[in-house]
Legacy VTK file of the C-alpha trace (Angstrom):
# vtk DataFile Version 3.0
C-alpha trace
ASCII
DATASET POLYDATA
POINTS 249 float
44.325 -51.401 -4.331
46.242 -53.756 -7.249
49.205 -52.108 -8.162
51.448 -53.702 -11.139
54.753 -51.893 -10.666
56.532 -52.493 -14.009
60.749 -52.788 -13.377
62.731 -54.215 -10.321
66.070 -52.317 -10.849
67.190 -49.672 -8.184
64.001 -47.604 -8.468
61.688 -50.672 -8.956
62.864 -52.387 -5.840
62.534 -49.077 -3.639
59.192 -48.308 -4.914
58.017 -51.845 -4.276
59.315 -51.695 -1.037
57.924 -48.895 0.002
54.141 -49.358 -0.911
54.472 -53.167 0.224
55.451 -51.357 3.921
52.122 -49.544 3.737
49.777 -52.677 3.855
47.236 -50.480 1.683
48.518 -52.288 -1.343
48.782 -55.405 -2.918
52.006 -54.968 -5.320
52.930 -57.375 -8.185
56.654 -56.486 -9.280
56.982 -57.404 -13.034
60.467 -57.893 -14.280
62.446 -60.487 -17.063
65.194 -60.443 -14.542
64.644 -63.392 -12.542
67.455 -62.296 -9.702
65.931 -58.890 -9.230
62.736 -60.418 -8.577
63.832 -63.391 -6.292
65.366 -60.410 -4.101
62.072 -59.104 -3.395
59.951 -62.458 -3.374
62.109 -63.321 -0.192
60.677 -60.246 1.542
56.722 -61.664 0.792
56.639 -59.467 -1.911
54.378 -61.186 -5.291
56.207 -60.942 -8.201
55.913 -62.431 -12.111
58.726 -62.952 -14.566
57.329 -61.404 -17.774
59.710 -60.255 -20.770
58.265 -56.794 -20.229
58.459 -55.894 -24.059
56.270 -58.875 -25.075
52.821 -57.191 -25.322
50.487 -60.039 -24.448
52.193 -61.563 -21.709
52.640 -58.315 -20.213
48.572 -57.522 -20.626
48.041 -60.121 -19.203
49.431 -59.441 -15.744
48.479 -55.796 -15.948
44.256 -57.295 -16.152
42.037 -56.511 -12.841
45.125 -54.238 -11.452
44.248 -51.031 -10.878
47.116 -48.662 -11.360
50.063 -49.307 -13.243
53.706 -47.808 -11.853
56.197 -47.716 -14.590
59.988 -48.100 -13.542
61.105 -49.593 -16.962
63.807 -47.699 -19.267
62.182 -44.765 -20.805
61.870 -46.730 -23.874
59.310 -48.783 -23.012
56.963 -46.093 -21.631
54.639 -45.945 -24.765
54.132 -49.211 -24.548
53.247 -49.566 -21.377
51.212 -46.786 -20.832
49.576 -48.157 -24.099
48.613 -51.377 -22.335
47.649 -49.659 -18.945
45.213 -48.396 -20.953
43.846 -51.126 -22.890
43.544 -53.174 -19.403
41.775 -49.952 -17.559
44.245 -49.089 -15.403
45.479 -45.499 -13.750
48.967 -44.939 -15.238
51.860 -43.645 -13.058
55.971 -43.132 -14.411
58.983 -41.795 -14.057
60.145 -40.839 -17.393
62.429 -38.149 -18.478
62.080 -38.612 -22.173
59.842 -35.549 -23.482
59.053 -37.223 -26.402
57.435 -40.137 -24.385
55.278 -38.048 -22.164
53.879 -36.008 -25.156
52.745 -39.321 -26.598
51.266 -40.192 -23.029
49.558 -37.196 -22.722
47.893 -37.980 -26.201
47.141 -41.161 -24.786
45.219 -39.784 -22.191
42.555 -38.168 -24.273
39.363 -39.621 -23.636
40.457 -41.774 -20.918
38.217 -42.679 -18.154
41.827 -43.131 -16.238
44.460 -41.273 -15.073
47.652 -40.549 -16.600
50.824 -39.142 -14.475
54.013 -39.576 -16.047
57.235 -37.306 -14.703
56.366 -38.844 -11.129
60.356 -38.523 -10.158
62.197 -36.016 -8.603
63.098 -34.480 -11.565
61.063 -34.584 -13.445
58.279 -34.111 -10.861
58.921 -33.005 -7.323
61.382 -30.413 -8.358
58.438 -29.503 -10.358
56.072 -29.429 -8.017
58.447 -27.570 -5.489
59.573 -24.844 -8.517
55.347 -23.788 -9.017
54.423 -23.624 -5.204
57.692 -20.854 -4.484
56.695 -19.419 -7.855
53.107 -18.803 -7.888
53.450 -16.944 -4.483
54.787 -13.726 -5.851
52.648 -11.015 -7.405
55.195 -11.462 -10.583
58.345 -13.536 -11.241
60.734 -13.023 -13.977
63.632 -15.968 -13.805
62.851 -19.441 -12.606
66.189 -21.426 -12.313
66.013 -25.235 -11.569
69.376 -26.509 -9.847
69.091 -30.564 -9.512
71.645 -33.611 -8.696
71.760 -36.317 -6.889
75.035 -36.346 -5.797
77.654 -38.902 -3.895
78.284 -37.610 -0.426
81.999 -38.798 -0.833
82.645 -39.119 -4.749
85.858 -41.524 -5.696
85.569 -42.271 -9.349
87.039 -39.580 -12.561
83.551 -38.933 -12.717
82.701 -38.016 -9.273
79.050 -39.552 -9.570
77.331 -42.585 -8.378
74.771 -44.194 -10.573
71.268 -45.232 -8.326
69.264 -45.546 -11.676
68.575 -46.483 -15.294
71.970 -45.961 -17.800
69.546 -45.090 -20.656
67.743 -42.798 -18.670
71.147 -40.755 -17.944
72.319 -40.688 -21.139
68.797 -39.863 -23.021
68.449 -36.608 -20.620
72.942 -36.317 -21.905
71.876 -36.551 -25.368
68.880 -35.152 -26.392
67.150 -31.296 -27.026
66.348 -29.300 -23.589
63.267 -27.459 -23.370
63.301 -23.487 -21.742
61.813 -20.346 -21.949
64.244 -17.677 -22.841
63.696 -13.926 -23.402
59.978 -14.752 -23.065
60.069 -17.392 -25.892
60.204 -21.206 -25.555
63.214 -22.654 -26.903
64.958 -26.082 -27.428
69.110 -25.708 -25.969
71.571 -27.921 -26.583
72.300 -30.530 -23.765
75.412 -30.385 -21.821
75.486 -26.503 -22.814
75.157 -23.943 -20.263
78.081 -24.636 -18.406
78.031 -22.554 -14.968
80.028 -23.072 -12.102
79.200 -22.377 -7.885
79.937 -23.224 -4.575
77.463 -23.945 -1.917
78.210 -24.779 1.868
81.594 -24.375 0.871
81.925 -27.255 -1.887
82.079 -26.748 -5.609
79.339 -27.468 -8.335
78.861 -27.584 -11.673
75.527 -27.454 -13.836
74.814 -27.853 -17.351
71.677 -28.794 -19.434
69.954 -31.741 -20.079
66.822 -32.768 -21.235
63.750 -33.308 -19.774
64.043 -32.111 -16.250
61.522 -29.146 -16.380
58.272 -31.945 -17.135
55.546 -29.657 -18.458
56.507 -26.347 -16.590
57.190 -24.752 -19.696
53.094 -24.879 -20.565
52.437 -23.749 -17.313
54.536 -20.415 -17.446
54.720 -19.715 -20.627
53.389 -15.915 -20.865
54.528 -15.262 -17.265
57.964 -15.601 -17.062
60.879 -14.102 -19.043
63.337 -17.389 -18.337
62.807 -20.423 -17.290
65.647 -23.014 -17.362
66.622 -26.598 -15.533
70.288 -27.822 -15.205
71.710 -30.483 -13.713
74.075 -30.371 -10.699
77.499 -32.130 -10.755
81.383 -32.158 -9.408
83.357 -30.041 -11.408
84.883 -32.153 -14.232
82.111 -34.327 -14.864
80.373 -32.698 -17.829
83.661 -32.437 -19.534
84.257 -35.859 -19.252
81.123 -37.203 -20.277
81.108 -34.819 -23.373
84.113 -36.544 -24.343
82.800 -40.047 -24.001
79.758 -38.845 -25.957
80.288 -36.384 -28.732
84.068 -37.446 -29.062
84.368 -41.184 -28.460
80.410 -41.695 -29.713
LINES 1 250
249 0 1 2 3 4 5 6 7 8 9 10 11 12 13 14 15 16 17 18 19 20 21 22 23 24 25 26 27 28 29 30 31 32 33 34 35 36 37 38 39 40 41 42 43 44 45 46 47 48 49 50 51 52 53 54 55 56 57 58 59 60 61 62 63 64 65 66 67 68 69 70 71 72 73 74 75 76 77 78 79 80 81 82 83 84 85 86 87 88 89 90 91 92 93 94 95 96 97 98 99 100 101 102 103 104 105 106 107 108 109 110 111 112 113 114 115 116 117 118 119 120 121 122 123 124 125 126 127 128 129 130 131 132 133 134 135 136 137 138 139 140 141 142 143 144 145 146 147 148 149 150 151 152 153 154 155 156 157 158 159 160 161 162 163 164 165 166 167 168 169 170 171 172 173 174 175 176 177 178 179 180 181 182 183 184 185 186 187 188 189 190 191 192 193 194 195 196 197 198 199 200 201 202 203 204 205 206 207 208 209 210 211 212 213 214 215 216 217 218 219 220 221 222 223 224 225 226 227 228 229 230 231 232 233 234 235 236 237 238 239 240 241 242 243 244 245 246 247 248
């Protein structure tokens, strides 16, 4: 199988990495970063320097592939689920941005291929994980989501290692987060919901952000009273990055 995997940052070079190792796929890493992509050419892995927001040029290499993974900023999702496609292609991503996967899912209308955005861990395995322990009770009234990945050994004010995109952190920071409260869906505010526990003897903090829950509001709505995601961090992180955000802008 021809896979076009669309980004060579952290997640890129993982993902291509880990699908090269299988031998059951022939993966093109597509990047305008030059030194990303000479990283993973030295391991016999193909790759193509393509500005990845120039339409044609990108088309081009996504031709005769036949699934496209998307590890670009969640920016550039629409577009390239717009030119997987165009080109025939089977469309996989990673995005967070809720706005981006409703447009997907439009996208997918009609399709003779298929479209799976929310492929992360959260979105998606979390997910995936939340509905298998859910849907094995006669009835369930609260469904709480608890995610972060976390620094074993945090040094930094903000206690918190960055492994991905920056503008996929701050979009899930800044924008609405969607639950189901008192039976009803609702949109809360992000970095609301402050809560505070301890687990294994270490202290945690969650709060809301955005996107995290994928499309599990659809598939519970009517059957659950609440249903909410927040994001795990060390204590004193949210504060801080409410600061940077609301009061620094």
């Amino acid at each position: 199988m021809k896979i076009a995997l669309l980004g060579a940052g952290h997640i890129g070079q993982t993902i291509a990495r880990l699908l090269h190792a299988t031998g059951d796929y022939q993966v093109t890493v597509i990047d305008k970063n030059a030194k990303y992509l000479d990283v993973l050419a030295a391991e016999g892995i193909a790759t193509a320097e393509v500005d990845t927001a120039h339409h044609g040029a990108l088309a081009a290499q996504l031709r005769g592939k036949d699934a496209v993974v998307n590890a670009l900023p969640y920016h550039l999702a629409i577009t390239a689920a717009t030119l997987a496609r165009e080109c025939g292609c089977h469309y996989f991503d990673l995005t967070e941005d809720v706005a981006a996967t409703k447009a997907i899912k439009e996208l997918a209308q009609g399709s003779k291929t298929a479209f799976m955005p929310q492929c992360g861990l959260a979105p998606g395995f979390i997910g995936i994980v939340a509905h298998h322990l859910a849907k094995q009770f006669d009835g369930v009234r609260d469904v709480q989501m608890r995610v972060g990945a976390l620094p074993a050994f945090p040094t930094t004010k903000l206690k918190y290692n960055l492994t991905w995109s920056v503008d996929g952190l701050i979009n899930e920071y800044c924008h609405p987060c969607e639950a189901i409260h008192g039976g009803e869906f609702i949109s809360a505010l992000p970095l609301e919901g402050l809560e505070h526990f301890s687990l294994d003897g270490v202290e945690y903090e969650a709060f809301n952000t955005s996107g995290g829950l994928g499309t599990l509001c659809e598939t519970w709505s009517g059957k659950v009273k609440n249903l909410d995601y927040k994001t795990v961090r060390y204590p004193g992180h949210r504060d801080l990055m409410k600061f940077l955000l609301e009061d620094l802008g």
